[in-house]
C-alpha positions as a Markdown table, in Angstrom:
| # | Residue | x | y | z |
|---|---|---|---|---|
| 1 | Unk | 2.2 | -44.0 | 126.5 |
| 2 | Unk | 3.3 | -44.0 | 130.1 |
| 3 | Unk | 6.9 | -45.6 | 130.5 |
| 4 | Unk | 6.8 | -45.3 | 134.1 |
| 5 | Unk | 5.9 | -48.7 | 136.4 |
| 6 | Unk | 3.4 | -47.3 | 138.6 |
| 7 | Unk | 4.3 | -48.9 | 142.4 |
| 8 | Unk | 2.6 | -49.8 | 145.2 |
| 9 | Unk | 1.7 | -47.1 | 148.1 |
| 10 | Unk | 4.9 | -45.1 | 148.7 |
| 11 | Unk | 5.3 | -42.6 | 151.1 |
| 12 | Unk | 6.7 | -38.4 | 150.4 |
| 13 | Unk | 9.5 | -37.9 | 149.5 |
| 14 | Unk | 12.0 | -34.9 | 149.0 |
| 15 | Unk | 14.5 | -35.3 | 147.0 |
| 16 | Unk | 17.8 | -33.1 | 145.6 |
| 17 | Unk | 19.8 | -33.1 | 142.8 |
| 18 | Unk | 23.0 | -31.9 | 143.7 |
| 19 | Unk | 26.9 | -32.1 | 141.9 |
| 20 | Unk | 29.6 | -29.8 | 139.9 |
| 21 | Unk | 28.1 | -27.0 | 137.8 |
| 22 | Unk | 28.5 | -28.2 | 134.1 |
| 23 | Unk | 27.6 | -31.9 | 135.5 |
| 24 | Unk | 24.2 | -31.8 | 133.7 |
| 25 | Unk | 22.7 | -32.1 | 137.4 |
| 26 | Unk | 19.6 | -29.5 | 135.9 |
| 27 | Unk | 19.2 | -31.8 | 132.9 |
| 28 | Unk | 19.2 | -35.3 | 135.3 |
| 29 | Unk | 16.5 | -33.2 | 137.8 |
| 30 | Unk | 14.5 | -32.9 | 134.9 |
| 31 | Unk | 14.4 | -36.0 | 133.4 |
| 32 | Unk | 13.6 | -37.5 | 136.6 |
| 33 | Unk | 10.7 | -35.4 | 137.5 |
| 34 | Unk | 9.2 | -35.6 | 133.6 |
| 35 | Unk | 9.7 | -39.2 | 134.4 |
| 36 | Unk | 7.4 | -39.1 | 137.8 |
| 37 | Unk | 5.1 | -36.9 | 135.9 |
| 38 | Unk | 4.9 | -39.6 | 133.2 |
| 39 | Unk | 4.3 | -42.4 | 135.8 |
| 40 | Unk | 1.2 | -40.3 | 137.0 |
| 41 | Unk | 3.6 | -39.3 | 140.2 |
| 42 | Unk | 2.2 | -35.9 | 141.3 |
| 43 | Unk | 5.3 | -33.9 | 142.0 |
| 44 | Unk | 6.3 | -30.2 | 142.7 |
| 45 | Unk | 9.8 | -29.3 | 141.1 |
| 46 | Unk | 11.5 | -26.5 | 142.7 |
| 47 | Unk | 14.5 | -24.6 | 141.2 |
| 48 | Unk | 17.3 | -23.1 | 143.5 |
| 49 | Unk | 20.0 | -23.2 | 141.5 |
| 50 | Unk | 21.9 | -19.8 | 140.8 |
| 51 | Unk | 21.3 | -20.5 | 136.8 |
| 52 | Unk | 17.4 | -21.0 | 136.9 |
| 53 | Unk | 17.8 | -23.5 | 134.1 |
| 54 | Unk | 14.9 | -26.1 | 135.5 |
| 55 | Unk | 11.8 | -24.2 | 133.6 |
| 56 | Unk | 14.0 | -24.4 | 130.0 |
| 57 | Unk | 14.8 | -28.0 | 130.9 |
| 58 | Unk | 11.1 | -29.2 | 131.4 |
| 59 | Unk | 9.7 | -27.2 | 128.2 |
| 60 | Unk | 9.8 | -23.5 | 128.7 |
| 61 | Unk | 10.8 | -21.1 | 126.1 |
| 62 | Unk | 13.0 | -18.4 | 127.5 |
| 63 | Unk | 10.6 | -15.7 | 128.0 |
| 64 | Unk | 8.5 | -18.3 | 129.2 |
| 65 | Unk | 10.7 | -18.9 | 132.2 |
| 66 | Unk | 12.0 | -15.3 | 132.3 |
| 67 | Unk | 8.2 | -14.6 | 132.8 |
| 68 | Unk | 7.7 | -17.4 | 136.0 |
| 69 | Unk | 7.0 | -15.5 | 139.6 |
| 70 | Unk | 9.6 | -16.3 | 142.0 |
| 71 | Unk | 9.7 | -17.6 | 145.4 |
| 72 | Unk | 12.1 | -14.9 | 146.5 |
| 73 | Unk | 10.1 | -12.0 | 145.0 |
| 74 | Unk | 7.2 | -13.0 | 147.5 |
| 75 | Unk | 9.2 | -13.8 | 150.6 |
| 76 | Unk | 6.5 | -11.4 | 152.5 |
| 77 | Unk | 3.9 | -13.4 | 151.3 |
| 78 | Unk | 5.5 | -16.6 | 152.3 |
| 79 | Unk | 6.5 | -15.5 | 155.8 |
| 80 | Unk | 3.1 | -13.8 | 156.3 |
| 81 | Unk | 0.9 | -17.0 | 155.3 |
| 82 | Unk | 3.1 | -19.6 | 156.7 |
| 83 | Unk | 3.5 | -17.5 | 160.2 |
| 84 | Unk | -0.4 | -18.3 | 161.3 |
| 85 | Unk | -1.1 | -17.4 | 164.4 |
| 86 | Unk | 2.0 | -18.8 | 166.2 |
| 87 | Unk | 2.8 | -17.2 | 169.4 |
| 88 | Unk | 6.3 | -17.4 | 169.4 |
| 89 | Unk | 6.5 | -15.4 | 166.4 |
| 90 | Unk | 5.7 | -12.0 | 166.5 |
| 91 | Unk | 6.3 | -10.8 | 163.5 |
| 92 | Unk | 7.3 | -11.3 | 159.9 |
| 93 | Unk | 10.5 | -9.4 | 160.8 |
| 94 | Unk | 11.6 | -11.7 | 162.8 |
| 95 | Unk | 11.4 | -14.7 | 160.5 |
| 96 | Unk | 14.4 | -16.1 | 158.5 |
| 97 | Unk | 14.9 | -18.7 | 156.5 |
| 98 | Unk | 15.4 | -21.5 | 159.3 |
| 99 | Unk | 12.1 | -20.5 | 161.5 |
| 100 | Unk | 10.7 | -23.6 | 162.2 |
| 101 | Unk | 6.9 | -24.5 | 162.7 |
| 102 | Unk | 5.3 | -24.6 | 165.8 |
| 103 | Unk | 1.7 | -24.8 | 166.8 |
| 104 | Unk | -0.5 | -21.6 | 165.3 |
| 105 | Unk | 1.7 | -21.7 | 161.9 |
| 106 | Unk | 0.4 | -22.9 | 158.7 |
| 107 | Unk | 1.7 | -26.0 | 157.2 |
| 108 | Unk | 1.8 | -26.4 | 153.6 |
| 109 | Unk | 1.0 | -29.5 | 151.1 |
| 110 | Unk | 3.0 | -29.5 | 147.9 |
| 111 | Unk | -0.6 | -29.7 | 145.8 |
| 112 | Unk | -2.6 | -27.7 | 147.9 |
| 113 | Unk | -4.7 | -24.1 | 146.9 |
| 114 | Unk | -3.2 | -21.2 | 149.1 |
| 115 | Unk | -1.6 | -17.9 | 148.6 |
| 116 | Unk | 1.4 | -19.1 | 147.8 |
| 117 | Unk | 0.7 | -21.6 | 145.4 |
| 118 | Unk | -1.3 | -19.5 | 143.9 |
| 119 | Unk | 1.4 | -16.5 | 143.7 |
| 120 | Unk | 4.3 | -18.7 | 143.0 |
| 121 | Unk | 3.7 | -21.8 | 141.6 |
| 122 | Unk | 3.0 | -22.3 | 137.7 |
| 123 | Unk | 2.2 | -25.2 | 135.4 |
| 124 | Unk | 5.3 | -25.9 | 132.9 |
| 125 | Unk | 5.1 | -29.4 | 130.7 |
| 126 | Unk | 2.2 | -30.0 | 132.8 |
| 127 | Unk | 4.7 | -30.5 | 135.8 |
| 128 | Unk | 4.6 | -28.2 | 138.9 |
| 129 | Unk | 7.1 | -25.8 | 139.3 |
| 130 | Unk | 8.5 | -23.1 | 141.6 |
| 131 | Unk | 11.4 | -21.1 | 140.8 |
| 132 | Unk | 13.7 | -19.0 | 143.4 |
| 133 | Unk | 14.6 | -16.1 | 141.1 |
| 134 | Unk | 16.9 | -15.1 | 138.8 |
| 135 | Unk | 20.8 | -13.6 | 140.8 |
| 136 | Unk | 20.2 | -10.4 | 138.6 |
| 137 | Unk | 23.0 | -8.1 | 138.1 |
| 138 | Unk | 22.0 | -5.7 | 140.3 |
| 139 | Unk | 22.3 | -8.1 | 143.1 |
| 140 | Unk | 26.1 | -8.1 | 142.4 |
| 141 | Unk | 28.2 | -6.7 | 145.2 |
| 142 | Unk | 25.0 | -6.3 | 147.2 |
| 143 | Unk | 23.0 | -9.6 | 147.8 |
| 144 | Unk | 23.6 | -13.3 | 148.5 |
| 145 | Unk | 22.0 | -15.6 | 146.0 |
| 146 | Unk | 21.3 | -17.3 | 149.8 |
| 147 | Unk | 18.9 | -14.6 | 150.6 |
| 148 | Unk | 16.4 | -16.1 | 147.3 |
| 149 | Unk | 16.9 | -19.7 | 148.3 |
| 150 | Unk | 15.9 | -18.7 | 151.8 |
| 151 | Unk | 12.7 | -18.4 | 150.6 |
| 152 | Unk | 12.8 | -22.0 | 149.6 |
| 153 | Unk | 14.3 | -23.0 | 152.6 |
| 154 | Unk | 11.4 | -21.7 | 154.4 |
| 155 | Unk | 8.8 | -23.3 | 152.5 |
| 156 | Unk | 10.4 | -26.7 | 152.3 |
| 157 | Unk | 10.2 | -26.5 | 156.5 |
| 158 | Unk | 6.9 | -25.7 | 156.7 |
| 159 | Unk | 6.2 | -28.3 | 154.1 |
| 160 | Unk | 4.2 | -31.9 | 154.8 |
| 161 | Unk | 4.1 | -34.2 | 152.0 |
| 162 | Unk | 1.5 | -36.8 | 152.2 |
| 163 | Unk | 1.6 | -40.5 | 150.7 |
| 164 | Unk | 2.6 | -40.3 | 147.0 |
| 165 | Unk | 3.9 | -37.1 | 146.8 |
| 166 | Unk | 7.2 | -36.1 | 145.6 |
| 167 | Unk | 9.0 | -32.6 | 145.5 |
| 168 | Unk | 12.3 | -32.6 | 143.3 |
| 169 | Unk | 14.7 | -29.8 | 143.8 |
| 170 | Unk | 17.6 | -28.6 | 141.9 |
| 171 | Unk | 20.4 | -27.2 | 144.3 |
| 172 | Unk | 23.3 | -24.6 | 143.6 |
| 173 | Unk | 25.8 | -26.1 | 142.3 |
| 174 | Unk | 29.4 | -27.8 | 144.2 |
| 175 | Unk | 29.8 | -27.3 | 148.2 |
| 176 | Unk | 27.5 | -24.1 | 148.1 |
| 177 | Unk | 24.9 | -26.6 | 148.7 |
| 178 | Unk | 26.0 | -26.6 | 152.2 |
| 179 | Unk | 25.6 | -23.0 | 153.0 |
| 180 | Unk | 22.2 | -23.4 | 155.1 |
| 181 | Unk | 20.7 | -26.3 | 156.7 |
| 182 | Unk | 18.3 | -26.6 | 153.4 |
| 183 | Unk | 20.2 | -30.0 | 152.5 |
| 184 | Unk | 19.1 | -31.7 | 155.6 |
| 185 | Unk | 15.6 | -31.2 | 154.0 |
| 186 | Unk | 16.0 | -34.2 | 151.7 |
| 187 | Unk | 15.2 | -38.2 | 151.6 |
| 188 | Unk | 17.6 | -39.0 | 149.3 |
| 189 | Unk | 19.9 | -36.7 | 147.4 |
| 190 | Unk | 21.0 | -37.3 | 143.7 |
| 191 | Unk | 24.7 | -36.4 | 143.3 |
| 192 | Unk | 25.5 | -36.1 | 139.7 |
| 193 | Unk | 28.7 | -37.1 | 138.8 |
| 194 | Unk | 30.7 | -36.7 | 135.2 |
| 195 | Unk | 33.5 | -39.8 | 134.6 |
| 196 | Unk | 36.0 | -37.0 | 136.1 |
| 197 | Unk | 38.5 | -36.1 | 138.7 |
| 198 | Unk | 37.0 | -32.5 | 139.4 |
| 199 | Unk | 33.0 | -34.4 | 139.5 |
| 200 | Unk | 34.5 | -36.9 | 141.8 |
| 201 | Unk | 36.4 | -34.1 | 143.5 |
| 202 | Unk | 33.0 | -33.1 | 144.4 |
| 203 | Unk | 31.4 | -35.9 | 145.7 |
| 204 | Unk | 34.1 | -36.4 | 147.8 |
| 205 | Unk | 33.4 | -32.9 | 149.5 |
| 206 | Unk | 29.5 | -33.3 | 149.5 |
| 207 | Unk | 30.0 | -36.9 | 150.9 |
| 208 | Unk | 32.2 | -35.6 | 153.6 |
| 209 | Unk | 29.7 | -32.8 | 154.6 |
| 210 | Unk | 27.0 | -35.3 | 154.7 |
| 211 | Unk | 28.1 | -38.0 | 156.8 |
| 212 | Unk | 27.4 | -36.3 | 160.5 |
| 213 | Unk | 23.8 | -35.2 | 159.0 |
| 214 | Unk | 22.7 | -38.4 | 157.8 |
| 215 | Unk | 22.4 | -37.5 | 154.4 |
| 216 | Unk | 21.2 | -40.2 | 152.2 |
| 217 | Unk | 23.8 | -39.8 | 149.2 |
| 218 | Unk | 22.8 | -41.3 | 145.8 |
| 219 | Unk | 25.6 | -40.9 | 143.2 |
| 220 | Unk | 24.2 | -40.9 | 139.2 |
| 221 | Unk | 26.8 | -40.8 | 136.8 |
| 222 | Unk | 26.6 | -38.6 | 134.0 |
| 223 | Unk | 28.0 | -38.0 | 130.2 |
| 224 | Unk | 29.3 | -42.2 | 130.3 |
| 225 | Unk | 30.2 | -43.1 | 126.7 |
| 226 | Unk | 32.2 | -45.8 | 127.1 |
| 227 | Unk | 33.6 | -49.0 | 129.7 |
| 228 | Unk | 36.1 | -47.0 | 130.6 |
| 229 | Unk | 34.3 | -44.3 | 132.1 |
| 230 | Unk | 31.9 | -46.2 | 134.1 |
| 231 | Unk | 35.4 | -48.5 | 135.4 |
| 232 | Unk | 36.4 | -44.6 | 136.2 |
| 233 | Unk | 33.3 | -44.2 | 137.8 |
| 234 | Unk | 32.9 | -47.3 | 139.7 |
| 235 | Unk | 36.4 | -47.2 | 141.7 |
| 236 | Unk | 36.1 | -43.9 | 142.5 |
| 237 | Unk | 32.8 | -43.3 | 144.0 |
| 238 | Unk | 32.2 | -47.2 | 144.9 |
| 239 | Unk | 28.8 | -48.8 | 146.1 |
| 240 | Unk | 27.6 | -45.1 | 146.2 |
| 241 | Unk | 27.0 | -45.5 | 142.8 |
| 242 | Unk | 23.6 | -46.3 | 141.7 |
| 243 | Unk | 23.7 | -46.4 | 138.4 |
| 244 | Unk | 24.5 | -43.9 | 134.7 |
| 245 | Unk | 23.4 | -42.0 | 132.2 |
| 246 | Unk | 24.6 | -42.8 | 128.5 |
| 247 | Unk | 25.7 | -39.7 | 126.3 |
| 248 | Unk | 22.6 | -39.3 | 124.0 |
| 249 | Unk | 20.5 | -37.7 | 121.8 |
| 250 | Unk | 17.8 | -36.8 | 124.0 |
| 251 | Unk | 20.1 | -36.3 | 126.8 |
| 252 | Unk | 21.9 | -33.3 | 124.7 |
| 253 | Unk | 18.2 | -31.8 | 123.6 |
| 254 | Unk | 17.5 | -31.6 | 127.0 |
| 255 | Unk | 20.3 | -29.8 | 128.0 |
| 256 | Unk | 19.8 | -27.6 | 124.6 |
| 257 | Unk | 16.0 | -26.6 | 126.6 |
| 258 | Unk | 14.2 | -29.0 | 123.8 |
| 259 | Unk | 12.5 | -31.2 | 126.0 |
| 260 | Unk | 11.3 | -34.4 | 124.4 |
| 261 | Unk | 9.0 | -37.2 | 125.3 |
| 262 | Unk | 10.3 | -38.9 | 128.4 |
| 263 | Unk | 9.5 | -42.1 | 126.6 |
| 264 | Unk | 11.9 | -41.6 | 123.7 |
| 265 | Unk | 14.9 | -41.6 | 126.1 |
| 266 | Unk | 17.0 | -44.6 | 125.6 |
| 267 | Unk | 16.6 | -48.4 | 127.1 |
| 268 | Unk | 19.7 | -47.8 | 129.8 |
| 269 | Unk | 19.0 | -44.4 | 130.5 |
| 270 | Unk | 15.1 | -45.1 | 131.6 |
| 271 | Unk | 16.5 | -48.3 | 133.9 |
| 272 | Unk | 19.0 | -46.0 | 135.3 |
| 273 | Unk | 15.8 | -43.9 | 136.0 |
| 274 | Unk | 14.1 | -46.6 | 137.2 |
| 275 | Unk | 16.5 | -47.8 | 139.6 |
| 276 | Unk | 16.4 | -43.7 | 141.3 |
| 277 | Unk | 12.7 | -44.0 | 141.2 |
| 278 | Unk | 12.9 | -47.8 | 143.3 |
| 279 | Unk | 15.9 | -45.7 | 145.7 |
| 280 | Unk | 13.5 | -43.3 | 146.1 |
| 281 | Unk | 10.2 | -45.3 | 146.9 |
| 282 | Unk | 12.3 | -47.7 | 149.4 |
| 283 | Unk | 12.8 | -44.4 | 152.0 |
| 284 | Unk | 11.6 | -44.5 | 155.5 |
| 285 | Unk | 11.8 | -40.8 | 156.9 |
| 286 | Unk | 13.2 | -40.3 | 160.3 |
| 287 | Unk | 10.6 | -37.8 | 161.4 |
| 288 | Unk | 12.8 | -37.5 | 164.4 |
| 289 | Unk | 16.0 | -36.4 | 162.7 |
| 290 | Unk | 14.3 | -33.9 | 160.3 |
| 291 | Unk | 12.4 | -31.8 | 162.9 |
| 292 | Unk | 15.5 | -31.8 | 165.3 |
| 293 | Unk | 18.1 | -31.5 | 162.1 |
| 294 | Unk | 15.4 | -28.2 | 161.4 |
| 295 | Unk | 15.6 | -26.8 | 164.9 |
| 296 | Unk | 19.4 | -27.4 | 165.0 |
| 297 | Unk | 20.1 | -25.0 | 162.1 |
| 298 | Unk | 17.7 | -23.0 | 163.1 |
| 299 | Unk | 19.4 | -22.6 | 166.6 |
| 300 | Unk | 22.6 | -21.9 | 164.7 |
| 301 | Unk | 21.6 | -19.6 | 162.4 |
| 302 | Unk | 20.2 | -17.8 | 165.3 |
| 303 | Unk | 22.9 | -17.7 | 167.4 |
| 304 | Unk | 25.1 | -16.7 | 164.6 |
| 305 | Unk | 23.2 | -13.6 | 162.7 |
| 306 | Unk | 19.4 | -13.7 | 163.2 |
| 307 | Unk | 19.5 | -12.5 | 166.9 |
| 308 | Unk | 21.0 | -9.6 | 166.0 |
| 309 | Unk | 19.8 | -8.8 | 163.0 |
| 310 | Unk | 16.3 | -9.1 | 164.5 |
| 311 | Unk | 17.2 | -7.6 | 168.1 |
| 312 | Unk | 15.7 | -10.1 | 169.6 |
| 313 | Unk | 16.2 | -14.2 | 170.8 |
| 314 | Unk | 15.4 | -16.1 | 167.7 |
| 315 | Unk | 15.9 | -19.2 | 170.0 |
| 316 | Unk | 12.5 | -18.4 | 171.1 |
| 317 | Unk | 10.9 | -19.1 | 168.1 |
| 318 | Unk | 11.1 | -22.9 | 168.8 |
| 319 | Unk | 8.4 | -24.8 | 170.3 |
| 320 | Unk | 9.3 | -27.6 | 172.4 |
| 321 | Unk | 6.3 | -29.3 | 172.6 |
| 322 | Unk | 5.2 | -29.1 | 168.2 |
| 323 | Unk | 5.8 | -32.7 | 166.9 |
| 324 | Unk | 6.3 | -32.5 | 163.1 |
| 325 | Unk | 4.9 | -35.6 | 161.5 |
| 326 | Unk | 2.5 | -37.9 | 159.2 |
| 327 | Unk | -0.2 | -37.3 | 161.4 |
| 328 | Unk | -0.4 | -33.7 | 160.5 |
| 329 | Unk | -1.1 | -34.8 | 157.0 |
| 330 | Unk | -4.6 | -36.2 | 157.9 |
């Protein structure tokens, strides 16, 4: 039985869950997307935490997830397909993770057929899901778990999500959110927040990171079990807060990896879930902001390390004249 209300026409959405590792952020990120899924919502989930937890969360066994491509494993692919015929880039080299579009590259819909799709993107709990990859232990000392979200980030700017479509990501946990421009990808972003000082703590760094940018912060409050922790809650965070999760049963399967029927989640809990789905249906994107928030990072990321890394301007790689928008969704 579908629990979901089914609206009227919405537009796309992207949308993060962000907060403290051990918030149950993975476990909220998966309740809401099995809850779009159950309200006949298509929508692509995307997993860049460091943990890789979402695939457990939405159904997978272990060796099921262990098994999932990742996005960083085919970052050639990515750059190669997504790259066109765009002038300005002249090679795959030369791309990093904040290249923006520009006319010649290859735009991407969350639910279309393509390369990468079809090398990346698997079918768990019936909900579509891409995965960055795993921080493996021979990464230690050597690699930044940055360098497999960049893969993410690239996709996510290339991405145009048409009317009704909705792509839910899981961040790294705490501030490391803020390490690349990905979080200025987002309509709305989900903070998770436990009835704590060191949750709070948190969103009080996230909030202050996101003010300059924009960023449409959403605080969820997690593990409540009792008056006194949404009071907590309330006077801490203030009218950020949307709404809370009740400590439950099906909460704590979920974050065991036994995923149960959306529509056995308690009476509060699927309000509070209803109330993120009616935050996340009343967005108006700035079309504006996010393709000059794009080039911006881009610009600095540039400036900083990609010039020279590449050995040549990266600042060239903008085009001036590309207007990134609903109409290149029809």
């Amino acid at each position: 039985m579908k629990t979901g209300i089914i609206f009227g026409k919405v537009l796309a959405v992207k949308i993060a869950f962000v907060g403290k590792g051990g918030s149950g952020k993975t476990t909220l990120a998966s309740l809401f997307t099995g809850y779009l899924a159950d309200a006949a919502r298509p929508v692509l989930a995307i997993d860049a935490d460091i943990n890789q937890h979402l695939a457990v969360a939405l159904g997978a066994s272990q060796d099921e997830a262990h098994a999932l491509p990742t996005l960083g494993e085919h970052m050639g692919l990515i750059k190669e397909y997504l790259r066109g015929d765009n002038p300005r880039i002249t090679d795959t080299a030369s791309m990093i993770k904040t290249t923006p579009p520009g006319r010649g590259s290859r735009l991407v819909r969350p639910f279309d057929d393509n390369p990468i799709s079809a090398a990346c993107f698997r079918s768990v709990g019936g909900i579509r899901l891409a995965v960055t990859g795993q921080f493996e232990e021979s990464d230690l000392g050597v690699a930044c778990y940055h360098s497999k979200v960049g893969a993410a980030e690239l996709l996510l700017n290339h991405m145009i999500d048409g009317d009704g479509e909705y792509v839910v990501m899981d961040m790294t946990a705490g501030a490391d959110a803020f390490a690349s421009g990905l979080f200025t990808r987002f309509d709305v972003t989900f903070l998770v927040c436990e009835p704590t000082l060191r949750s709070v703590g948190v969103y009080r760094q996230y909030a202050d990171y996101a003010r300059d940018f924009g960023v449409r912060l959403v605080v969820v409050g997690n593990k409540v079990t009792d008056a006194e922790d949404v009071e907590f809650l309330s006077t801490e965070v203030g009218p950020d807060l949307l709404g809370w999760m009740q400590a439950s049963g099906h909460v704590r399967a979920a974050e065991r990896g036994r995923a149960r029927p959306i529509g056995e989640l308690e009476v509060h809990n699927l309000a509070t879930l209803a109330s993120m789905l009616s935050t996340v249906d009343s967005v108006d994107r700035d079309w504006a902001r996010y393709q000059r928030q794009g080039v911006e990072f881009h610009l600095r990321n540039a400036a900083a390390w990609g010039s020279d890394r590449a050995g040549s301007d990266l600042a060239a790689q903008v085009d001036p004249d590309f207007v990134f928008g609903p109409a290149l969704t029809s």
